[in-house]
C-alpha positions in Angstrom: 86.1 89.7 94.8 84.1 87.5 92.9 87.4 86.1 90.6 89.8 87.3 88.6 89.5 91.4 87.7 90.1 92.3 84.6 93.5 93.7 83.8 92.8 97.6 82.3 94.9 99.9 84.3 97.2 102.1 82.3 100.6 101.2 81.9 103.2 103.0 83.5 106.9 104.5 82.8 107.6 102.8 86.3 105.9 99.6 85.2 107.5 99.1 81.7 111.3 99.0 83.5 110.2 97.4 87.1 107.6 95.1 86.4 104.2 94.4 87.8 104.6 96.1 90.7 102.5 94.5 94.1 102.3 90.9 91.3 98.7 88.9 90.9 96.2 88.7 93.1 95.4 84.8 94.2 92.0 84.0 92.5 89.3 83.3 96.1 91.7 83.9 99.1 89.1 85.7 100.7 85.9 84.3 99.0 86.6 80.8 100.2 85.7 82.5 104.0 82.7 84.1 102.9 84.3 87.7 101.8 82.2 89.7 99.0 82.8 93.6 98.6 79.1 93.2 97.7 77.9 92.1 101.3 76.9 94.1 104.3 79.6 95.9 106.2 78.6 93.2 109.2 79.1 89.8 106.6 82.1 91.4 105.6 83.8 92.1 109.0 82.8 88.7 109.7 84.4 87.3 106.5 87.7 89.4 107.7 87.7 87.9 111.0 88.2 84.3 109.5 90.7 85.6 107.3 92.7 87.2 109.9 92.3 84.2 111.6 93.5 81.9 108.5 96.0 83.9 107.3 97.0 86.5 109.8 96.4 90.8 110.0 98.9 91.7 107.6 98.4 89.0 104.7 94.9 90.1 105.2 95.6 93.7 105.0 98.1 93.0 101.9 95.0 90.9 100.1 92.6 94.0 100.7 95.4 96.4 99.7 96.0 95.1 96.4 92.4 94.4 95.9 91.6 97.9 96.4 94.5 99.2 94.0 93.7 96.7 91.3 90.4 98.0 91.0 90.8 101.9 91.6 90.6 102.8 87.6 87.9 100.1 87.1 85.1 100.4 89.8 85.8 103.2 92.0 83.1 101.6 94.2 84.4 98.7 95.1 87.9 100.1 95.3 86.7 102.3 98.4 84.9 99.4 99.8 88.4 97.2 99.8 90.2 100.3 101.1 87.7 101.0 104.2 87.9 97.0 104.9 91.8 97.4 104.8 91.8 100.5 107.5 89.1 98.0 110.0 91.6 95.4 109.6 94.5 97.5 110.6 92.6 99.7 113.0 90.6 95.8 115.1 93.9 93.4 114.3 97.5 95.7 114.1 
C-alpha cells in the first residue's frame, strides 16, 4: 500500500442505498512501519508486528481486510497478498 488506490470497483444495488460500505482507507497506516505488499513475506511479517504492536491485532487485521477488498477487482495480486497477511495476523496475534 503505497497510497491512495484508485477508486474502480463496480457500483453496487447494496451500495447505491447503504453507502460505502467498510468507508476509506487512511492513506500510510501501515507504510509509516515499513509495510509494502511488494516486500518479502519476512519484511512484511516484520512490518505487521510493529503494527500490531502500534495499533493492536484487530485494527491491524481490519487495515489488511479492507486493503485486500479494495483492491480484489484491481490487482488480484496484491489483493491475495493483503488477504494471506490478514490470516498470519489472525492466525500469530488473535
Amino acid at each position: 500500500m503505497t497510497g491512495c488506490m484508485m477508486d474502480a470497483g463496480k457500483r453496487t444495488k447494496w451500495e447505491k442505498i447503504h453507502g460505502p460500505g467498510i468507508g476509506e482507507l487512511k492513506e500510510g497506516k501501515l507504510v509509516r512501519l515499513g509495510y509494502s505488499s511488494k516486500k518479502g513475506k519476512t519484511a512484511r511479517h516484520k512490518a505487521l508486528r510493529k503494527a500490531v504492536r502500534s495499533y493492536g491485532a484487530l485494527s491491524t487485521f481490519r487495515k489488511l481486510n479492507a486493503a485486500s477488498t479494495y483492491t480484489k477487482r484491481t490487482s488480484k495480486g496484491r489483493s491475495k497478498t493483503f488477504k494471506a497477511d490478514r490470516n498470519w495476523v489472525k492466525k500469530s496475534f488473535m
